[in-house]
N, C-alpha and C positions, 0 to 999 in steps of 0.2 A: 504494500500500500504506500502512497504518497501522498502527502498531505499541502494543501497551496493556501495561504492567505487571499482572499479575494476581496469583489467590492468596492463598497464604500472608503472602507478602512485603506486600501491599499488608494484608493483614490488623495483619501486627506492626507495620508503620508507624503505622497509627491505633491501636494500643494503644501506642507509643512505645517500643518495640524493634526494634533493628536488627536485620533481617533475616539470615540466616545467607547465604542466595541468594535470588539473584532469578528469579522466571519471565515471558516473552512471551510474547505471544499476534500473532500477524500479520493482519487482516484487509484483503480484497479484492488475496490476491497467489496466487503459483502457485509451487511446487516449482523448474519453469525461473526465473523473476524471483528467486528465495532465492539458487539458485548464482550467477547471473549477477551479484550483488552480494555472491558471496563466502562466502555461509554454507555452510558442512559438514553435509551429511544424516547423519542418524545414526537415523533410529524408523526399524524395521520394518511395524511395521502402521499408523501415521501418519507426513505427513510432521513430523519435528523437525531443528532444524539447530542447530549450535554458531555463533554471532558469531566471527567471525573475528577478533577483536582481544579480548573478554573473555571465551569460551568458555562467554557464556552459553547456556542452553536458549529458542529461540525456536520455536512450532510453528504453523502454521495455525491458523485458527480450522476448525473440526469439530465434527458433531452427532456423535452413536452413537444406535445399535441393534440391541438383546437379539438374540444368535443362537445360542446357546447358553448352557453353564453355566459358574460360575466370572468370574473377573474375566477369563479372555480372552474369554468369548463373548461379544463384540460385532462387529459391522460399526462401521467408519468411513467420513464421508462429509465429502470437504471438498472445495470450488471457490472463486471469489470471493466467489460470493454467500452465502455464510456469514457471520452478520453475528456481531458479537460479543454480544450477547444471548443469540444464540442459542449458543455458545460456552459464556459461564459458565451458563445453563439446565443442562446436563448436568453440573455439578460437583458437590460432595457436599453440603454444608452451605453457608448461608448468609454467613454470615461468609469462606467462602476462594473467593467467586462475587461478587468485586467486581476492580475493573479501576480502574485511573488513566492518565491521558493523558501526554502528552511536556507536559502546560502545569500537573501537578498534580490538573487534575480528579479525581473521584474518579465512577464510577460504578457505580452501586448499584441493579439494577433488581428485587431481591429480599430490600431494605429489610435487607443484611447490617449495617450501622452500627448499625440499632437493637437484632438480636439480640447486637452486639458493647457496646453498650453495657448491655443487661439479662444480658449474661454468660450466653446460651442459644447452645446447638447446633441448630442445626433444618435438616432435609432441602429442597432446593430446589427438588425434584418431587418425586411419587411413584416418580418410576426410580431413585429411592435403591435402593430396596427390591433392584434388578437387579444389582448387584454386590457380593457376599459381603464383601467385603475393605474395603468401607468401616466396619463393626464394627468390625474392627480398627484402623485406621485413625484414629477414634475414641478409641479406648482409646489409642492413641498421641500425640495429640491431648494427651488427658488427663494427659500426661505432662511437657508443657513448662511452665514454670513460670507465663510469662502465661494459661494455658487450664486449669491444673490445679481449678476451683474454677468455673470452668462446668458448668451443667447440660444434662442433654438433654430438649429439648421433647418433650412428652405424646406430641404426633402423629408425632417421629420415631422413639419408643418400643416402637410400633406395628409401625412395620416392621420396626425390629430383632427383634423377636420373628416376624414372617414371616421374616427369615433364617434364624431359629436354627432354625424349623419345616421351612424346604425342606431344612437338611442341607445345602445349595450349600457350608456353611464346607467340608465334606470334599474339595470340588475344587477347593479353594485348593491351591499347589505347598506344598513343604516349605520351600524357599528364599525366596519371597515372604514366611510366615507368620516366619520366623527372622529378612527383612529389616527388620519392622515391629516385631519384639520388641527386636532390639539396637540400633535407633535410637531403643525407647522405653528404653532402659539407659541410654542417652549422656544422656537429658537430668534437669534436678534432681526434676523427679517421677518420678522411677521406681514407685514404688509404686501411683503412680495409676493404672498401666495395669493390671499385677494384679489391681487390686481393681477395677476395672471391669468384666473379663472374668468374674470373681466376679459381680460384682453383677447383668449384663446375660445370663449364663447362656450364655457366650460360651467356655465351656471345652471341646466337645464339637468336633472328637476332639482339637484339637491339644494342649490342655490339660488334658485329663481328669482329670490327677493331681493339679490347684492345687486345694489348701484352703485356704491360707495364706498372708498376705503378709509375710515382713521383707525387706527390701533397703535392708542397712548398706554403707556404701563409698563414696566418691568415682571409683571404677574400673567399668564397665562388667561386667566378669569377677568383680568383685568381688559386684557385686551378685546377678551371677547365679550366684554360688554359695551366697551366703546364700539367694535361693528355694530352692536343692536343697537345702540341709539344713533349712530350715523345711518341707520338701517330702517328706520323707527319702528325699532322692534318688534321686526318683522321678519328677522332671520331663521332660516331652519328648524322650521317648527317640527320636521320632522326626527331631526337626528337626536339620538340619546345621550344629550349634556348632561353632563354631574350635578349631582345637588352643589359641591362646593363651587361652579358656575353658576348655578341659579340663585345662588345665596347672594354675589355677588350683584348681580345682575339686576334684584329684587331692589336692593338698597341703593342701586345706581338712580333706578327709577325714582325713588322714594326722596333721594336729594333732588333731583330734577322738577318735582311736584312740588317739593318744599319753596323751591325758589320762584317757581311761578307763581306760588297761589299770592294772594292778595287777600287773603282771610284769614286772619287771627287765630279764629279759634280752630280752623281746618290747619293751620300749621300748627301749635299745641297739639293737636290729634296724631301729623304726620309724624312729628317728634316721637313724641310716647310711644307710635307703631315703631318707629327705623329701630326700637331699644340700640340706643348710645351705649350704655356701658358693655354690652354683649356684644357688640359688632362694631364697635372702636376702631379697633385697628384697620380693619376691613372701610370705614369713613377715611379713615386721615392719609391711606392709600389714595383715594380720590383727588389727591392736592398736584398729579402727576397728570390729569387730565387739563391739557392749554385750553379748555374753551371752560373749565371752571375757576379759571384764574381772577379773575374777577369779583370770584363770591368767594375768594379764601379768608379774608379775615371776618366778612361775616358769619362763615360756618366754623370757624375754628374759637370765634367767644360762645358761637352755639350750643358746640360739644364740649369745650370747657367749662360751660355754666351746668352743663344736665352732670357731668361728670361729678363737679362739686356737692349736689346733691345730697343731704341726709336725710338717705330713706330710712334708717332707722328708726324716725320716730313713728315711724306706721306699724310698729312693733305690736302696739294695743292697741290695733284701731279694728275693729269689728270687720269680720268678710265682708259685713253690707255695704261697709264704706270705704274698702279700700281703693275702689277705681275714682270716687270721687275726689278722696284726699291725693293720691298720686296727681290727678290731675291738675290741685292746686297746689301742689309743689312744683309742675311742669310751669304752672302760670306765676309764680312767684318771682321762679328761679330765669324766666326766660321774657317777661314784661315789657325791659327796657330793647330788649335785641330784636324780638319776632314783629 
């Protein structure tokens, strides 16, 4: 057996960033030789194993072939003779379809070094065009900081526009489509992926409501709350966002109400609902959004007055009248500011 560094990983190497992981590729071995030296099966529809001692991902080498729609329709096909060639051949783009040896080598049989060096995305067959999810993908891509200023080649261009024609993006899962969005959150281009799916016409269905890109915040949640309200929150009502998203997202709204209303006691009300002292932190994150710059020192005596707060003396105050006395501590403590 022989074992090659592939991907991503060998990709950030040659642009001189450390890789977050690494991925292998195994050629000339078998499923039984993987355990029998220990490695944990863990793919369903390939074989993939964890290292037993760094829990990395190591998997066969293996072709595919289109057998239906979506990014599961494929067959897999892996034995010995699967060479590795033919391994990175089936991967997306040029650039993450190189391999390195146990001695450094670097192997490149689809000249990905020089797309990496002209800063081009380019498909490394035509079976691009066969799995919806690499668009996205793409657009994810577009989101790290070393890749955010790559282009995409004429010809891979091409087929992006045959995906967005067969419709295949609608039998992407909800979960997969959510997986590729919040890992494009996490990284310092966020915005790039938005404006990609913008530009490449990559909105249809998951996106259907983006017009617009701001994504202010160093928080993931953060970010994707600033889409919904440059969105007017109206984004992706289908995909399955985290509660610690929604949690965000909720209190986003909630300052934004605050600051419109023009009624007194309807802002006492929003206050007492946003609870300050339990989502604090999650408020004063908000000071990173530039279109709320203007209402920072008004929200910041806001949440330092309710913070101030002794709610203590509601200690003996009867169930019946606890919501009325809070509320005249909210109007005490917030008179001169709301």
């Amino acid at each position: 057996m022989k074992v090659f560094q592939v991907g991503g990983s060998v990709r950030d190497e040659l642009l001189g960033v450390e890789p977050k992981d690494r991925d292998w590729v195994v050629v000339n071995s078998s499923p039984q030789e993987m355990e029998e030296k220990g490695f944990k099966p863990i793919g369903k529809d390939f074989p993939v194993f964890l290292h037993p001692e760094t829990n990395e991902e190591y998997a066969l080498a293996r072709t595919e072939r289109k057998s239906g729609v979506g990014y599961k329709g494929f067959n897999f096909y892996f034995d010995s003779s699967v060479t590795l060639e033919e391994d990175l051949k089936r991967r997306d783009f040029t650039i993450n379809a190189m391999a390195k040896d146990d001695n450094g080598n670097i192997i490149d049989p689809f000249e990905g070094r020089e797309d990496l060096k002209n800063k081009i995305f380019k498909h490394v067959s035509p079976a691009f065009e066969e799995d919806p999810l690499r668009v996205l993908r793409y657009a994810r891509f577009k989101s790290y900081e070393q890749l955010h200023d790559f282009d995409l080649h004429e010809e891979t261009k091409v087929l992006f526009a045959r995906i967005v024609a067969s419709t295949e993006l609608n039998d992407l899962s909800s979960e997969r489509v959510w997986m590729e969005t919040k890992k494009a959150l996490e990284n310092k281009c966020s915005d790039q992926f938005f404006k990609t799916l913008i530009q490449f016409h990559l909105t249809d269905p998951w996106f259907i409501d983006l017009k617009s890109v701001s994504c202010e915040g160093d928080l993931p949640e953060l970010k994707w709350a600033d889409m919904q309200r440059i969105n007017c929150f109206q984004l992706c009502a289908s995909l399955p966002v985290p509660n610690s998203y929604i949690k965000v997202l909720e209190s986003l709204k909630q300052i934004i109400n605050l600051i419109d209303s023009k009624n007194k006691l309807e802002k006492l009300r929003l206050v007492e609902k946003m609870n300050v002292r339990r989502n604090y932190e999650i408020l004063t994150q908000f000071k990173q959004y530039g279109f709320l710059n203007e209402h920072q020192d008004y929200l910041e005596k806001l949440f330092q007055s309710v913070m101030a707060i002794d709610f203590s003396v509601m200690a003996n105050v009867n169930e019946s009248e606890v919501s009325n006395q809070k509320q005249l501590l909210y109007h005490e403590a917030l008179q001169e500011i709301i």
